[in-house]
DOTINU-430243 format. One record per residue: residue in three letters; x, y, z of N, C-alpha, C in turn. Coordinates in steps of 0.05 Angstrom, whole numbers, plus 5000, padded with zeros to 4 digits. Each point is the difference from the previous one (the first is absolute). Example, Ala and Ser with C-alpha at 12.3 -4.5 7.8 and 13.67 -1.06 7.14 Angstrom:
residues 2
ALA526448865156498250245000501850245000/SER499350214986501650245001498550225014/
//
This chain:
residues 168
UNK782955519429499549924973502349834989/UNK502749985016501149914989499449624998/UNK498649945015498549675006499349984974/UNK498750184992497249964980502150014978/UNK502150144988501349924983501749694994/UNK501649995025501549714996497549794997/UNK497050035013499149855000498849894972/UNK500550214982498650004973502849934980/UNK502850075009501549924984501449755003/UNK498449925028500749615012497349864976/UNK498450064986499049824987501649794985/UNK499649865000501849814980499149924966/UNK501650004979499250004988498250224977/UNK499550195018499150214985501750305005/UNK500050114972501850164995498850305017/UNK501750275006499050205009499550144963/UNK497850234999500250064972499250325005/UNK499150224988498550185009497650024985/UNK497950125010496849914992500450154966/UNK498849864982499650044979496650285001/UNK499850144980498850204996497049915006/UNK500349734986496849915001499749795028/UNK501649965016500149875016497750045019/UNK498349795022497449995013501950235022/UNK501950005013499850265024500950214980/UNK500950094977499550274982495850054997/UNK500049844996497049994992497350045020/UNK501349945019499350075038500550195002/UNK502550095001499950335000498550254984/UNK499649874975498750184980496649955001/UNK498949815021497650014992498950175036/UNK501849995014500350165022500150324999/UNK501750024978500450354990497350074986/UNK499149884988496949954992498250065011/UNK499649865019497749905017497949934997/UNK501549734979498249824980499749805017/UNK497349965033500149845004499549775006/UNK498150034972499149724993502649834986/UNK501250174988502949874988501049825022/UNK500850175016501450015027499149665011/UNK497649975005498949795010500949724977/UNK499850024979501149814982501749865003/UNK501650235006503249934996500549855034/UNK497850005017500549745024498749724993/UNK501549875011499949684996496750015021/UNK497749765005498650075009500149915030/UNK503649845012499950005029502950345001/UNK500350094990501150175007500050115025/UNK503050174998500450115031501350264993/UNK498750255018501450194995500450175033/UNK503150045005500450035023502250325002/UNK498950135022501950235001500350105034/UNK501749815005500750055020500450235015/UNK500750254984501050255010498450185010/UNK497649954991497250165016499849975023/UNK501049825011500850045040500250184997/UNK501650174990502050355001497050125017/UNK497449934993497750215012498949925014/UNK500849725010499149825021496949974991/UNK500850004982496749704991501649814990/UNK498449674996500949854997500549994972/UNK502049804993502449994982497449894972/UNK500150074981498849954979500549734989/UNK497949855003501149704996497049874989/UNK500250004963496849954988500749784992/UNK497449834997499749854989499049884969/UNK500250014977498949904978499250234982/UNK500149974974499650364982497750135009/UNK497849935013498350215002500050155017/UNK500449865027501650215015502550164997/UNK502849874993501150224994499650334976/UNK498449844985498850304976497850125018/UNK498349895021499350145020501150165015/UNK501749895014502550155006499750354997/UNK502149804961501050324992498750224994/UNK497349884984497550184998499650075018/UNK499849945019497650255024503050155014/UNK502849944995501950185015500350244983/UNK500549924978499350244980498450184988/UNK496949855008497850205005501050175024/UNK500049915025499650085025502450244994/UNK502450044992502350125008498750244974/UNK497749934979500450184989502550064972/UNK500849644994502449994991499550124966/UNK501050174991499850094970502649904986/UNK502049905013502749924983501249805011/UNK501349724994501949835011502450054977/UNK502450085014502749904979501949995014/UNK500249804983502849835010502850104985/UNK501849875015503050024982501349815005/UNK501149764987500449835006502649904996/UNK501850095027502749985001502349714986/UNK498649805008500549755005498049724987/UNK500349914984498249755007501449774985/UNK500049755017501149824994498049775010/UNK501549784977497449685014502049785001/UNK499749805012500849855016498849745005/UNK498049894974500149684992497150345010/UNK497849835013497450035002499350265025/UNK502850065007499850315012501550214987/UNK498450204999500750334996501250175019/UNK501150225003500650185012500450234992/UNK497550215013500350254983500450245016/UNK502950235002500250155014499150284988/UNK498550055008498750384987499550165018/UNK498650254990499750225015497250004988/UNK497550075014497550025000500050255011/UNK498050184971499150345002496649905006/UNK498850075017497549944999499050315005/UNK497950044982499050334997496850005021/UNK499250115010497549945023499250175013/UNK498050105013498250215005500450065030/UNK502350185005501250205015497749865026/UNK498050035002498050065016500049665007/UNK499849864984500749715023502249925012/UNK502850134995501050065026500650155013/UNK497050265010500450175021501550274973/UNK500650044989501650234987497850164989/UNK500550305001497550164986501750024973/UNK500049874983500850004968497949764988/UNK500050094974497249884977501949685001/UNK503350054992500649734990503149935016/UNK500249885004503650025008501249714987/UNK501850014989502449785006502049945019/UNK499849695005500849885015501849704989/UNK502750115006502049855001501649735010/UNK500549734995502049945013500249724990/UNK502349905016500949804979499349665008/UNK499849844978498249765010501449734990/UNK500149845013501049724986497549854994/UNK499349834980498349775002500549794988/UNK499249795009501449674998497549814997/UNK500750034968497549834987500649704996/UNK498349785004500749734987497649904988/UNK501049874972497950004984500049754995/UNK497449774985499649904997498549914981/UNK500349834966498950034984498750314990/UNK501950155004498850234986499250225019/UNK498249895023499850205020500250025028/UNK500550235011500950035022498949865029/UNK501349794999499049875037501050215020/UNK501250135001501350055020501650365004/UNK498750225008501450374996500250035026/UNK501950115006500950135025501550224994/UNK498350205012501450254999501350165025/UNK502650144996500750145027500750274984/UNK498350145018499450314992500850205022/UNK502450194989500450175026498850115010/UNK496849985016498750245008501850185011/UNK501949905024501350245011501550314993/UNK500749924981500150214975497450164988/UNK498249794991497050094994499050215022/UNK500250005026499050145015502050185015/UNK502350054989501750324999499450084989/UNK498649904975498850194976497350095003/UNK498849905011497250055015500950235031/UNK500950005006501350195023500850264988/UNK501649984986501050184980498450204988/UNK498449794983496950144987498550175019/UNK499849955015497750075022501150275010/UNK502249955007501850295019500150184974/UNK499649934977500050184972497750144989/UNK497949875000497649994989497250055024/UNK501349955030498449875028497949804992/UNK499249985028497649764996497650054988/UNK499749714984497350054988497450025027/UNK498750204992497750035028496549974977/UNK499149775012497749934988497350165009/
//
């Protein structure tokens, strides 16, 4: 990560600042905690790109959408599917950098024990995420997120040896 910083503080000409309250990646985050997501889709430009490399971690391929309807596709059917009742964030860090963001947090996502394997109604699941937004007239061309699953799934291990497996 350290690339991704010099690379944002080699812009020329534009100042580093930290994201203002109403700022488009504050506002990304909060329509995400939501799961407002028709919001969600808005707020992409209509060639947008939304990329998360870190999902290798389960050896499927790396999340790499194209344009708002798929990405609010996306998030809708992951958060159906997981069963998701809560997204919250905490948002350690965020700073912008002429037309890029950078936001470092911790993501509590609350979700139904039983879609990953745990015999519990709901569990939380932990861990910490960077994402690197660039925007353009207002909205987002460009989110990349890196999300610790590996942590995510000590906590899923954890759960399980606590609670055992969910048996359908």
């Amino acid at each position: 990560m350290r690339w991704l910083l010099l690379l944002l503080l080699s812009f020329s000409g534009h100042s580093v600042a930290d994201c203002a309250a109403d700022s488009l990646p504050y506002r990304w985050i909060k329509v995400i905690e939501d799961q407002n997501w028709g919001a969600l889709q808005n707020l992409f430009a209509e060639d947008a790109r939304y990329h998360d490399p870190t999902m290798a971690f389960f050896d499927v391929p790396e999340i790499d959408l194209r344009g708002p309807h798929a990405i609010r596709q996306f998030w809708q059917e992951s958060s159906e599917g997981s069963g998701t009742s809560a997204i919250d964030y905490t948002i350690s860090h965020c700073f912008q950098a002429g037309s890029m963001s950078v936001l470092t947090l911790e993501v509590a996502v609350t979700v139904a024990g039983n879609a990953w394997g745990i015999n519990k109604d709901s569990i939380v699941l932990r861990a910490a995420q960077t994402s690197v937004l660039r925007t353009e007239n207002g909205l987002i061309v460009e989110a990349t997120d890196l999300v610790d699953y590996a942590a995510m799934m000590r906590q899923v291990e954890t759960l399980k040896q606590t609670f055992g497996p969910y048996d359908s």
